[in-house]
C-alpha positions as CSV (number, residue, x, y, z in Angstrom):
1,X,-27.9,122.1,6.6
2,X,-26.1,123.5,10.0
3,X,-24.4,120.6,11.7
4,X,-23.1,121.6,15.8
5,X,-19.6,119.6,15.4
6,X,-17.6,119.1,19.2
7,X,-14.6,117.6,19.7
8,X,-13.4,116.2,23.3
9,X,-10.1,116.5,24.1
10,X,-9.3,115.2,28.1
11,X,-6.5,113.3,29.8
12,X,-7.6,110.0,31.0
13,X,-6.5,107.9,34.0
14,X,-5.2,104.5,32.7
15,X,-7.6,101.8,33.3
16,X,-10.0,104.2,35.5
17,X,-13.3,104.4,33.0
18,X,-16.0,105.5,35.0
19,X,-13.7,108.6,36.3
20,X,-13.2,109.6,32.5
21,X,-16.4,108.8,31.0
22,X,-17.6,111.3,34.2
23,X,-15.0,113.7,33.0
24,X,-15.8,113.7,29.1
25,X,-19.6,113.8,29.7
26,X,-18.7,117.1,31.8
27,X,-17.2,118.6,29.3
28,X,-20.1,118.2,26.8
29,X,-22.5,119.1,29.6
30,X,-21.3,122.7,29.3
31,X,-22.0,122.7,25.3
32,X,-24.5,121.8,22.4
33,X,-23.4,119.8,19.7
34,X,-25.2,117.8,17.1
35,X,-22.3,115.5,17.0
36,X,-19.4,114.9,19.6
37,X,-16.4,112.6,18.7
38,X,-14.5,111.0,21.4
39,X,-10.5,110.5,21.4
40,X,-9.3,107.1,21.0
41,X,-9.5,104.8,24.0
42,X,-10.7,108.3,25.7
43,X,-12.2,105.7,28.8
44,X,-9.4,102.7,29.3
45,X,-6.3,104.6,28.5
46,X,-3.7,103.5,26.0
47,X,-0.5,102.3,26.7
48,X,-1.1,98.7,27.3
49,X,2.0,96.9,28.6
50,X,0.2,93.0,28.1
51,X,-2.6,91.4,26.0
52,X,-3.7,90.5,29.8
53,X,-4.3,94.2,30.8
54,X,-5.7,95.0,27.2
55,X,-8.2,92.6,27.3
56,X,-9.5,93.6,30.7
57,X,-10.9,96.8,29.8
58,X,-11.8,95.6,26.2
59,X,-15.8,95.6,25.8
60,X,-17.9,94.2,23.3
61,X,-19.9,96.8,20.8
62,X,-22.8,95.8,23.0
63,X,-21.7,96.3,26.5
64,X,-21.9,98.8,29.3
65,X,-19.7,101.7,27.8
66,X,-22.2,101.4,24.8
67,X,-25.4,101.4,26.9
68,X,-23.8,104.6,28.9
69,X,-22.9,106.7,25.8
70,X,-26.5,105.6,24.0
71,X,-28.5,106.7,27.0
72,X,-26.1,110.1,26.8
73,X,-27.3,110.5,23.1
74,X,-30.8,109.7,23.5
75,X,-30.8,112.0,26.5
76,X,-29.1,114.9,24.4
77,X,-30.0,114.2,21.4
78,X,-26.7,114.3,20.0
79,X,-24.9,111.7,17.9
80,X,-21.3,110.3,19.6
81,X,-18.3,109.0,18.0
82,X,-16.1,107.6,20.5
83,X,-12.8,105.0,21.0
84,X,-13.0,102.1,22.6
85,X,-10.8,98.8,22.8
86,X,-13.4,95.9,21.5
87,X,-13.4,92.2,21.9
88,X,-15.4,90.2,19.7
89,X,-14.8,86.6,20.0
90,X,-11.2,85.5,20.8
91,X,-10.0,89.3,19.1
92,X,-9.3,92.4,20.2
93,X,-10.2,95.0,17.9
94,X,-9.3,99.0,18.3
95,X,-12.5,100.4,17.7
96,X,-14.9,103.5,17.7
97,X,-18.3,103.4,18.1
98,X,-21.2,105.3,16.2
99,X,-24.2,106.1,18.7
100,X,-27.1,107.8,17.7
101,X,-30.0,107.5,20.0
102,X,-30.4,103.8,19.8
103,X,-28.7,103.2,16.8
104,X,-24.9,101.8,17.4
105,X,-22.2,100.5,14.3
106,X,-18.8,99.9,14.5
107,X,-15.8,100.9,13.4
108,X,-12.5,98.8,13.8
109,X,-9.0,100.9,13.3
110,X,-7.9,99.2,9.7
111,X,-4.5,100.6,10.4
112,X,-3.3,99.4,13.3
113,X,-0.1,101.4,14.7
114,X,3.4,100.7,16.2
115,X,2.9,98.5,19.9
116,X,-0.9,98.2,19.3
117,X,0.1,95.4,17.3
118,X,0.9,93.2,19.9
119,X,-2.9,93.1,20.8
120,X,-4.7,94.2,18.4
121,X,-6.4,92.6,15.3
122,X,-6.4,94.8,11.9
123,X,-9.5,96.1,11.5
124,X,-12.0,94.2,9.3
125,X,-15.2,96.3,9.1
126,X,-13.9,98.6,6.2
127,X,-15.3,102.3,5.7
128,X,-18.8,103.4,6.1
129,X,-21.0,106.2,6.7
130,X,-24.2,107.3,8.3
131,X,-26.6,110.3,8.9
132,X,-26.4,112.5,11.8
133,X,-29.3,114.8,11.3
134,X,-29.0,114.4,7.3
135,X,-25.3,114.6,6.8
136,X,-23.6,111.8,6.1
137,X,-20.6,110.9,8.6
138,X,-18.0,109.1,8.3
139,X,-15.1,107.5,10.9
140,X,-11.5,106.5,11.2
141,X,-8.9,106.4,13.8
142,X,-5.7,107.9,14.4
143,X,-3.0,106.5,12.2
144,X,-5.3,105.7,9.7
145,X,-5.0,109.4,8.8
146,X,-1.1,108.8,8.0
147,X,-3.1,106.6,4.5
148,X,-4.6,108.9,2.2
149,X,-6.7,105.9,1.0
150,X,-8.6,106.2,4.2
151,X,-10.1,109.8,4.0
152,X,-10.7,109.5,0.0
153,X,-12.8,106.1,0.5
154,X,-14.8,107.5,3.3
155,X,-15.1,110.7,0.8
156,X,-16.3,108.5,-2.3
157,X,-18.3,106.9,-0.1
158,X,-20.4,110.6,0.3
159,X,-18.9,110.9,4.2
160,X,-18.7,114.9,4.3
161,X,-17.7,114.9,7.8
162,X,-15.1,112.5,9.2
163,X,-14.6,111.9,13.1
164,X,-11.6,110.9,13.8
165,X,-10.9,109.7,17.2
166,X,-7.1,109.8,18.0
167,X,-4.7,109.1,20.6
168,X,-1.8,111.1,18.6
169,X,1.9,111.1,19.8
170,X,3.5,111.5,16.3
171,X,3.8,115.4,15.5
172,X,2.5,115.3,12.2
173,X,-1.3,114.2,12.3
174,X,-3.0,117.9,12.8
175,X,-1.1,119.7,9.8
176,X,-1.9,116.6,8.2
177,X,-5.6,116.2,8.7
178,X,-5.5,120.0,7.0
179,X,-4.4,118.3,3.6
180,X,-7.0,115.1,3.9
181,X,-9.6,117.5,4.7
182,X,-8.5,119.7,1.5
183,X,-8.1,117.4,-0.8
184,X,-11.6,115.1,-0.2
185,X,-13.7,118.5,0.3
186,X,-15.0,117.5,3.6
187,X,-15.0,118.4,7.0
188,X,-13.0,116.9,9.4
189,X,-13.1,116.4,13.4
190,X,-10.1,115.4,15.1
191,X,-10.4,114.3,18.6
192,X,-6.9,113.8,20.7
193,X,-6.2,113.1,24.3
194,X,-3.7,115.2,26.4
195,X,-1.2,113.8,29.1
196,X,1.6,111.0,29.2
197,X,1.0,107.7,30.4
198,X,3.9,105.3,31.3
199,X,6.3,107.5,29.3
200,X,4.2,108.0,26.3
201,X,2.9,111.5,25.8
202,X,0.1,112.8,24.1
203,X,0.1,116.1,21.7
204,X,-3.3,117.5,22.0
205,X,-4.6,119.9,19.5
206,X,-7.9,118.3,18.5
207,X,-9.6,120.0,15.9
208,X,-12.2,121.0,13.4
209,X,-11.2,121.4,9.7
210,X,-13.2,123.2,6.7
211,X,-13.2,121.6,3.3
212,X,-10.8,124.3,2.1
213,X,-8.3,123.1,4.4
214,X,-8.8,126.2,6.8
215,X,-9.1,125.7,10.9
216,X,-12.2,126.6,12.5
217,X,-10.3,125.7,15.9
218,X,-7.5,123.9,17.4
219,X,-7.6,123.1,21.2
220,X,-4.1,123.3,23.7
221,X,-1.4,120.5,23.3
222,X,-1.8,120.1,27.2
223,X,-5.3,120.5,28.5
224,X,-8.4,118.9,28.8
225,X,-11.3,121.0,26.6
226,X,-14.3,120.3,24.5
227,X,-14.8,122.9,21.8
228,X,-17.9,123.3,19.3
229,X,-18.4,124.8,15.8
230,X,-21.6,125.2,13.5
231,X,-20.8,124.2,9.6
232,X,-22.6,124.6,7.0
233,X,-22.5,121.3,5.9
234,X,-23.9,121.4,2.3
235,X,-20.4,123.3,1.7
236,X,-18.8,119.6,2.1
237,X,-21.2,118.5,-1.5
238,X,-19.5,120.9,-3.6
239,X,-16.2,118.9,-5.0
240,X,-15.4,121.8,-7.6
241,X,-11.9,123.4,-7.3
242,X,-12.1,125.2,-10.7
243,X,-14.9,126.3,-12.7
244,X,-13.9,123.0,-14.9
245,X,-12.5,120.9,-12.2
246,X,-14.4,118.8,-10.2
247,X,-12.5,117.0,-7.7
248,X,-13.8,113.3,-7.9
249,X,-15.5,113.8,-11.8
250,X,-11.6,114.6,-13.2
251,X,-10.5,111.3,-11.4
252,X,-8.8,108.5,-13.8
253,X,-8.7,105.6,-11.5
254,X,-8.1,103.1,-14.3
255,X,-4.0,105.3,-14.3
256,X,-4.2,104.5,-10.2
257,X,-4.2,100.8,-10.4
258,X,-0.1,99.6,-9.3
């Protein structure tokens, strides 16, 4: 099964979400992908200073950034992973959201980093997966790569592509997502923003991963692109490593437990 993966990588204008919406659709006008994944908070912007100006961009799963990006998918028949800052009820949730046609689920971040603390509730939805055009896919967000618990429950859980929507500033995550993807067997799609706002700067270099841990691409620390690669995706099912080693049959969970 050949899956089109694209990754988004742009520089948004804080707090100016049609102007970047405009700017990311642009950028997958010029390609084809099956699935495109979104950095995280790739419309609002990220460096909140107050709840006040958090909770002023914040949508709920429902709302008009989710109506835009579903009439996208439908239109293109793509599926989209994108970031978003969600409210749902009195919380504030950093979020991506699944769209595939008219199909929408959430993800909330389950570990939340550094400021977004002051304004963000820890995620509560847990891992999950669904099917973009028979794969399964899974999602989490930026820091919760820095958790190797994240990628191997998504993996258990049959994800054999992750998206990962990321607003990255530590300089480790890229390298990083190499090993996760490595050591689960399963594709993975980093999507990063580009850029400084209010002193905090960006690194870039969104990605695609191959279950062996190689690179298929890595995008510019500094500017906006949108890159796409065609995987073989039934490559992400095979979990041997040896001829008698299967990665998740040689697992002794009942030694794990603390």
């Amino acid at each position: 099964m050949e899956l089109k993966i694209g990754v988004v990588q742009n520089s948004p204008k804080f707090l100016k979400a049609g102007e970047n919406l405009k700017a990311c659709f642009e950028l997958m006008d010029s390609l084809e992908a099956d699935l495109w994944v979104l950095p995280e908070f790739f419309a609002s912007g990220y460096n909140f200073k107050t709840k006040k100006e958090a909770a002023k961009c914040a949508e709920r799963a429902d709302g008009p950034l989710a109506t835009l990006l579903k009439a996208y998918s439908a239109k293109n028949g793509c599926a989209i992973v994108a970031g978003f800052p969600e409210k749902a009820g009195a919380k504030l949730f950093n979020s991506a959201l699944f769209v595939n046609g008219a199909k929408t689920r959430v993800y909330r971040k389950t570990h939340v980093f550094g400021g977004e603390k002051r304004f963000f509730s820890a995620g509560d939805t847990g891992f999950w997966t669904e099917k973009v055009k028979g794969v399964s896919v899974g999602v989490m967000i930026c820091f919760d790569w820095f958790f190797p618990e994240s990628a191997r429950t998504l993996a258990l859980k049959g994800a054999e592509v992750i998206a990962h929507p990321s607003n990255l500033v530590l300089p480790w995550g890229p390298e990083g997502m190499k090993i996760r993807s490595l050591e689960n067997r399963v594709f993975s799609a980093t999507a990063n923003r580009v850029g400084s706002e209010r002193g905090l700067g960006f690194i870039g270099q969104s990605q695609v991963v191959a279950p062996n841990g190689e690179l298929y691409f890595r995008l510019s620390k500094d500017q906006a692109q949108a890159a796409v690669v065609a995987v073989d995706a039934w490559t992400a099912k095979d979990k041997k490593v040896h001829p008698a080693n299967d990665l998740f049959a040689d697992r002794r969970p009942r030694f794990y437990a603390r």
